[in-house]
N, C-alpha and C positions, 0 to 999 in steps of 0.2 A: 529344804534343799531343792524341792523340787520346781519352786520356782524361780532360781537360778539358771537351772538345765534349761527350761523352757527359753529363758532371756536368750543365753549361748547359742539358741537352735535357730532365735526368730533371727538374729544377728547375724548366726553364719546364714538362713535363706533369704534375708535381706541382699547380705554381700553377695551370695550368689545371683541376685536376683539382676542385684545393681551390672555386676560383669557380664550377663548376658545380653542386658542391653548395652551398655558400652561398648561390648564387642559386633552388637549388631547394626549402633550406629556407625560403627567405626569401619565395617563393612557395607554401608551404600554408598554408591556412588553410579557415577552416569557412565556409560558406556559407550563412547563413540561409534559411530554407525560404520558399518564394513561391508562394503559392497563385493560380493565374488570378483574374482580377476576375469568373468567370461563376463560381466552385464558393466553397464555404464549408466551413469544418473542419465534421467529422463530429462531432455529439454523440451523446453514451449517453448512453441513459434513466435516470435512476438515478445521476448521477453527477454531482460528487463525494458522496461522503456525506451526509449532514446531521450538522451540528453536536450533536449531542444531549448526548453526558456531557462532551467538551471545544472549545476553538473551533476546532483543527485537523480539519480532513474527512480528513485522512489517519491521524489517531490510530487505533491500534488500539481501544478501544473505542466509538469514531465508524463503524468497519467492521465492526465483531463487531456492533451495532447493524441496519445495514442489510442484511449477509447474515443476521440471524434474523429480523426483521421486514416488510424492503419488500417491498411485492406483488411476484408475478412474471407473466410473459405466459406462451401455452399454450406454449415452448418452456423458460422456467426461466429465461430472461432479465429482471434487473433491471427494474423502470419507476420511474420518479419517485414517493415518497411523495407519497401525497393529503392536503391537510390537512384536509380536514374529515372523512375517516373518522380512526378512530385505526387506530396499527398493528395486523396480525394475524400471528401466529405461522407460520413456515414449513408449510406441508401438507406437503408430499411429499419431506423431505429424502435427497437423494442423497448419493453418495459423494464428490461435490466439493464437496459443500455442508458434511459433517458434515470433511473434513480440512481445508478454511478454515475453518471456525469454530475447530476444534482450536489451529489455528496461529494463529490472532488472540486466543484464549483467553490463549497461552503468550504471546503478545508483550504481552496484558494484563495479564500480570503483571508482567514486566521495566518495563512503562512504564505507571502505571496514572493516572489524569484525575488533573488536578491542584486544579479548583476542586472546594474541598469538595462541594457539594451535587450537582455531575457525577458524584462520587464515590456518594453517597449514592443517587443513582438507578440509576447502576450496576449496585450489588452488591444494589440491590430488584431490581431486572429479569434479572440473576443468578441469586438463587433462585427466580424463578418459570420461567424459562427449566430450570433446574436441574429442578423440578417436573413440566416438559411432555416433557423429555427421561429424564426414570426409566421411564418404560414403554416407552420407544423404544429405550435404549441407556444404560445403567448408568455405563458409562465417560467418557460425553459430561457424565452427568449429575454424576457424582464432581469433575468438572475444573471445569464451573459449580461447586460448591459451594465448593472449592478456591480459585478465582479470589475467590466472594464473601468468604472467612472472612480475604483476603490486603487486600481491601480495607473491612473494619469498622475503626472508629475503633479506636484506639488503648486499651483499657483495658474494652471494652464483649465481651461476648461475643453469638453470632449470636443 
């Protein structure tokens, strides 16, 4: 008999075992974030993108836009596009500036605007960008052109 009891024992610390994980998956879950009623989320300057060549602010050439364009403060940090100046060209690009551009270039190719004429602005703002970066950085410049000759119409050459 006594290894009957023992079975009953493993049995019932099995089921016990089982319910306390059941009840402990059954109890996570995620937690939505709650901000006190005295603070409010933190905005960046500068952020999200502006719409410019498609409607997504997360597009790659929506971000290849703002990091060569939007003013910066004396630290290098983004601010909000003015709209009554027009954009100006990066001054002083750094090495985190010129390896996102790189990397938003390359995702501009894999995913390039989709509304024609975002298109068309693009690959204008492409070669001139192409243009201001030949005296700077050859390679930078090559990849603008690159990107623009990927996004001309179809049967037209640059």
């Amino acid at each position: 008999m006594p290894s009957t009891r023992k079975k009953y024992v493993r049995l019932c610390t099995l089921c016990a075992l089982f319910l306390v994980v059941v009840v402990g998956i059954g109890s996570c879950r995620e937690l939505p974030p709650r901000l006190p009623r005295d603070r409010a989320p933190l905005k960046n300057a500068g952020w999200p993108a502006p719409t410019v060549y498609d409607d997504d602010p997360l597009h790659p050439a929506n971000r290849w836009y703002q990091r060569s364009f939007a003013p910066r403060d004396g630290l290098g940090r983004i601010l909000e596009l003015d709209g009554t100046k027009g954009p100006s060209r990066l001054g002083n690009p750094g090495a985190l500036d010129r390896a996102e551009i790189r990397s938003l270039l390359e995702a501009l190719g894999v995913e390039p605007p989709e509304a024609g004429e975002g298109r068309a602005r693009c690959r204008r703002d492409l070669l001139a960008q192409a243009e201001y970066w030949g005296e700077r950085d050859a390679d930078l410049a090559a990849l603008h052109r690159k990107m623009a000759e990927t996004l001309a119409p179809a049967g037209k050459n640059p």
